[in-house]
C-alpha positions as CSV (number, residue, x, y, z in Angstrom):
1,X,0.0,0.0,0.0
2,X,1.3,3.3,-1.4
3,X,-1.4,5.2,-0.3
4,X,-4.6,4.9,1.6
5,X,-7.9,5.8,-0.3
6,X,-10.8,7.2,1.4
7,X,-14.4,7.5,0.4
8,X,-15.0,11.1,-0.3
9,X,-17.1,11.1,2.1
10,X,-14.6,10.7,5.1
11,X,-12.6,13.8,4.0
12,X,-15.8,16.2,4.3
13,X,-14.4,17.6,7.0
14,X,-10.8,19.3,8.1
15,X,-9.3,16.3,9.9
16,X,-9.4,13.1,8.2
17,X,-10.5,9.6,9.9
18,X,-8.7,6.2,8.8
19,X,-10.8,3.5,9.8
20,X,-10.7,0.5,7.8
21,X,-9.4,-2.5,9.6
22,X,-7.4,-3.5,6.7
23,X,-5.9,-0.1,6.4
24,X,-5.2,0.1,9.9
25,X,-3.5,-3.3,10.1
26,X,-1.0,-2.0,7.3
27,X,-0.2,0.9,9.0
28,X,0.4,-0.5,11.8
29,X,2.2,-3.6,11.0
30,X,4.2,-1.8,8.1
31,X,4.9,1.9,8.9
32,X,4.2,2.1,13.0
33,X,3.0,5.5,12.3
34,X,2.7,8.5,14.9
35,X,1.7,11.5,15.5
36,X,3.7,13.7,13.2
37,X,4.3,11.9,10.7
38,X,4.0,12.2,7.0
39,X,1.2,10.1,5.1
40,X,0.1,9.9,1.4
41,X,-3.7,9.8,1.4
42,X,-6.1,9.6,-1.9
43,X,-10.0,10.7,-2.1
44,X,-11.1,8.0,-4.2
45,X,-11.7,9.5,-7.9
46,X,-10.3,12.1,-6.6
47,X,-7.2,14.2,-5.2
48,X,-4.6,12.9,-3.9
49,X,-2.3,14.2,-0.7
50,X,0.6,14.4,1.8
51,X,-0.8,14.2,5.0
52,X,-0.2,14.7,8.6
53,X,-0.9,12.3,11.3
54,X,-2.8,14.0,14.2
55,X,-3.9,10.8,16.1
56,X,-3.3,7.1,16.6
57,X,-5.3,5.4,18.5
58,X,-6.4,1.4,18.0
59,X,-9.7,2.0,16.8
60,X,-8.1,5.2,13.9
61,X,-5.8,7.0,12.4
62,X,-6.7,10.8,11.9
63,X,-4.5,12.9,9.5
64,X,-4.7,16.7,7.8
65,X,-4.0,17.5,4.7
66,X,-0.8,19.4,3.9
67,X,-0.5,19.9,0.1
68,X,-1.8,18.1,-2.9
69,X,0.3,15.8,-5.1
70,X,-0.5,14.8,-8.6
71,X,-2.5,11.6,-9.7
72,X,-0.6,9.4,-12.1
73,X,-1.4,9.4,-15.4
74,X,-3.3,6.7,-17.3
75,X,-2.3,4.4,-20.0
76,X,-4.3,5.2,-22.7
77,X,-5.6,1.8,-23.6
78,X,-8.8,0.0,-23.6
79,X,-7.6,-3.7,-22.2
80,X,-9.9,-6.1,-23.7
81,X,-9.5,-9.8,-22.2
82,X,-11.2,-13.5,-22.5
83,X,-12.5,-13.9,-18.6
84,X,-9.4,-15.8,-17.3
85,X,-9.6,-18.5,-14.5
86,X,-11.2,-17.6,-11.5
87,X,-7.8,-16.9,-9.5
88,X,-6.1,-15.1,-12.3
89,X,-8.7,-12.6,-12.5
90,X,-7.6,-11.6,-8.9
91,X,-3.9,-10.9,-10.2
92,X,-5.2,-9.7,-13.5
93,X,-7.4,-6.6,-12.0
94,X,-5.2,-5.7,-9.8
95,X,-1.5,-5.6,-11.9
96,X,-3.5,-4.0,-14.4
97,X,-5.4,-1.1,-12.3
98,X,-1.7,-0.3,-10.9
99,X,-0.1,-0.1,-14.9
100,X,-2.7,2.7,-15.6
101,X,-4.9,0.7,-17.6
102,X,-7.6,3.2,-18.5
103,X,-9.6,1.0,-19.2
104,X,-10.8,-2.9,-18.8
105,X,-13.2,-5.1,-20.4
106,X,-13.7,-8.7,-19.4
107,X,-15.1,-11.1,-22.9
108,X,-15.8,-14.7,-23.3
109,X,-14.7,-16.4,-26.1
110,X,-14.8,-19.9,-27.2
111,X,-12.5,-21.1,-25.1
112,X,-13.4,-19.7,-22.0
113,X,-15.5,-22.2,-19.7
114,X,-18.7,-21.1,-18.9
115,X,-18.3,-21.7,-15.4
116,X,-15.5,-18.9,-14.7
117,X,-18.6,-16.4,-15.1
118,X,-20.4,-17.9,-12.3
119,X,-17.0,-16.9,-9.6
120,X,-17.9,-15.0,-6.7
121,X,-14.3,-13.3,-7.6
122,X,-16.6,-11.4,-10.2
123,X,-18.3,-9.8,-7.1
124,X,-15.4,-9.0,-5.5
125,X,-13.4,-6.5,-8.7
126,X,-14.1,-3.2,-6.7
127,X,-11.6,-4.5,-3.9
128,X,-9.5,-5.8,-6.3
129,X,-9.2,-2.2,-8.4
130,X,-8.7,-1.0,-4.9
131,X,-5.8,-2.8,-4.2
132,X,-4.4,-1.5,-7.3
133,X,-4.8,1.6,-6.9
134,X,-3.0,1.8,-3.6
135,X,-0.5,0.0,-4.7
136,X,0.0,2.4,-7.7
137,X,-0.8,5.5,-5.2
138,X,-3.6,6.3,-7.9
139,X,-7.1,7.6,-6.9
140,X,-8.9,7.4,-10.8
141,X,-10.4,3.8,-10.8
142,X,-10.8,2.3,-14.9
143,X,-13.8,1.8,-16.2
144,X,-14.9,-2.0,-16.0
145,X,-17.0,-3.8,-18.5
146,X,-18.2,-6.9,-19.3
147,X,-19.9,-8.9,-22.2
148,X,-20.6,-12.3,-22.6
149,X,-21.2,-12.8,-26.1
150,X,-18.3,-12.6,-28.2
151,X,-20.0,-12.0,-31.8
152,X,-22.2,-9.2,-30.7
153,X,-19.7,-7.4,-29.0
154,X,-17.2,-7.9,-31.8
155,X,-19.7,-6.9,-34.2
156,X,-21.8,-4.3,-32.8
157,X,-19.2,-2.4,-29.7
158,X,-16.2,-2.9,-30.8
159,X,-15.7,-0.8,-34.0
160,X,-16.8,2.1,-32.1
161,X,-13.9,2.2,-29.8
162,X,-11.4,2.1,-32.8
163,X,-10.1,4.7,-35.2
164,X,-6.8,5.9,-37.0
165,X,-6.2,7.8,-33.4
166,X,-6.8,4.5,-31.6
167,X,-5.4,1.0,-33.6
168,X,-6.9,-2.2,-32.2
169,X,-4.1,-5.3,-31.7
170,X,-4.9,-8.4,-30.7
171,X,-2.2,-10.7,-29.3
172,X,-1.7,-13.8,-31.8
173,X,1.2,-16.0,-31.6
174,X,0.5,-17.2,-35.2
175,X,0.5,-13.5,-36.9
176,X,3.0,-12.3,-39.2
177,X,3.2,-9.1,-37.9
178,X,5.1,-8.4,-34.5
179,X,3.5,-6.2,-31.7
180,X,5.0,-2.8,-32.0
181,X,6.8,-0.7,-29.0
182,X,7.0,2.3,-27.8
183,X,4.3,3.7,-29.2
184,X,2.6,7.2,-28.6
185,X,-1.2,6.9,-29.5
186,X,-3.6,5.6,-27.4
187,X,-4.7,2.0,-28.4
188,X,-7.4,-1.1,-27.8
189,X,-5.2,-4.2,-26.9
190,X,-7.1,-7.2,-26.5
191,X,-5.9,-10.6,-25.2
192,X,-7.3,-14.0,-25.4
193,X,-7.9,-17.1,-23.0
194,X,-5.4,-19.1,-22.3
195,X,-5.3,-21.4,-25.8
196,X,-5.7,-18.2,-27.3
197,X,-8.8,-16.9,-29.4
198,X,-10.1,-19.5,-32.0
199,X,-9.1,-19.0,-36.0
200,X,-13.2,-17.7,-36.3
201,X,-12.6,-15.6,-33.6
202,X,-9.5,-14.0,-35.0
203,X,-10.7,-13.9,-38.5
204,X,-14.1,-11.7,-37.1
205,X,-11.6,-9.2,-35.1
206,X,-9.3,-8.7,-37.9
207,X,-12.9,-8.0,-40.4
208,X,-14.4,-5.6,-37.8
209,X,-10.5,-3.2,-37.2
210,X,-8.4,-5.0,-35.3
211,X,-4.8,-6.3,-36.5
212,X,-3.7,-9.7,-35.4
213,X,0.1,-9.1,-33.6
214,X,2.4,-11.6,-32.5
215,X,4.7,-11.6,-29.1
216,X,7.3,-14.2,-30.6
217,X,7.4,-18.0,-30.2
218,X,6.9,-18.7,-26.7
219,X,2.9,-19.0,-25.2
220,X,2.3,-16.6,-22.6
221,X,0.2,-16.8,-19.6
222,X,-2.4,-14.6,-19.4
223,X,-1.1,-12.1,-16.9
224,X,2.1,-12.9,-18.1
225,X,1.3,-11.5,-22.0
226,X,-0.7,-8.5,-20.7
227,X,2.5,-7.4,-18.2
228,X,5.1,-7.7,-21.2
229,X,3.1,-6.3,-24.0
230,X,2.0,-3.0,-21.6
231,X,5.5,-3.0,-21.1
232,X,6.6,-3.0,-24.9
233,X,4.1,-0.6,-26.3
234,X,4.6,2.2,-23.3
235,X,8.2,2.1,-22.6
């Protein structure tokens, strides 16, 4: 945790109240914080701020507000991936709310088992993004969608979100062409199940804008892929 988020409503007034037990226990268990010391402290979709602790007590931790500091900036990329396993989309959500990912949207595909939309892990994101966040010491959550029918989505939602200001990829070991790097447009990336996306399912992203990229050789892991290739394209 690099900073502690706060519902906007707790920072209504001048002095500030930490009470969430998880928060606490990381506070106290990582930082031993007293009075006088210095704390970084977001308003969720909000500001963010260096704070300074007034009170410790075992029940809270009350701070003040000293001076704002700037919110990171987002990655300007709409991350579109096949629902993953149940415990990846934990690790997924999380590593990619603390890249910057502007935006995430959750798809099934062919090869994505029914049964991963029915995880209570799918109930859960909000702590997830969350945890991302503070690890990132962001406040700005990304946008979260989800759509369970590839074909209509591909078809009908899809197009809309791509342009000559915004290319569409999709990860494909079998492409010719290799993801770029470095780039400096804003982009939709999307990544499929683990198997990949099916040669129908390729063929229908390639007719409705996207371009089919390959990573090399080697088969990725889900959180693996999106970790390298958010890595490659905003160096």
């Amino acid at each position: 945790m690099n900073i502690v988020l706060l519902d906007p409503r707790q920072t209504e007034s001048e002095v500030w109240s930490i009470t969430s037990t998880r928060q606490l226990e990381h506070l106290r268990t990582h930082l031993n914080l007293q009075v006088g010391d210095r704390l970084k402290v977001g308003i969720r979709e909000g500001q963010r701020y260096l704070t300074e602790v007034l009170a410790v007590d075992e029940r809270l931790i009350q701070v003040k507000s000293i001076q704002a500091e700037p919110v990171p900036e987002k990655l300007p990329v709409t991350l579109i991936v096949a629902m993953p396993r149940p415990k990846v989309l934990r690790r997924l959500i999380m590593d990619s709310v603390t890249m910057g990912v502007e935006k995430i949207v959750l798809l099934h595909s062919y090869r994505v088992d029914k049964s991963y939309w029915q995880t209570p892990f799918l109930q859960q994101i909000d702590q997830y993004v969350t945890l991302g966040l503070e690890q990132a010491g962001d406040t700005i959550a990304p946008k979260i969608e989800i759509y369970k029918r590839f074909k209509p989505f591909v078809e009908d939602v899809l197009p809309k979100w791509i342009s000559p200001e915004k290319l569409a990829y999709v990860a494909h070991p079998y492409a010719d062409i290799s993801m770029p790097y470095a780039i400096t447009h804003a982009c939709t990336l999307l990544i499929g199940p683990e198997g990949g996306f099916i040669p129908y399912e390729i063929d229908l992203l390639e007719k409705n804008g996207c371009q089919a990229v390959s990573l090399g050789n080697r088969i990725l892991r889900t959180e693996t892929a999106i970790s390298y290739v958010l890595g490659r394209l905003f160096t």
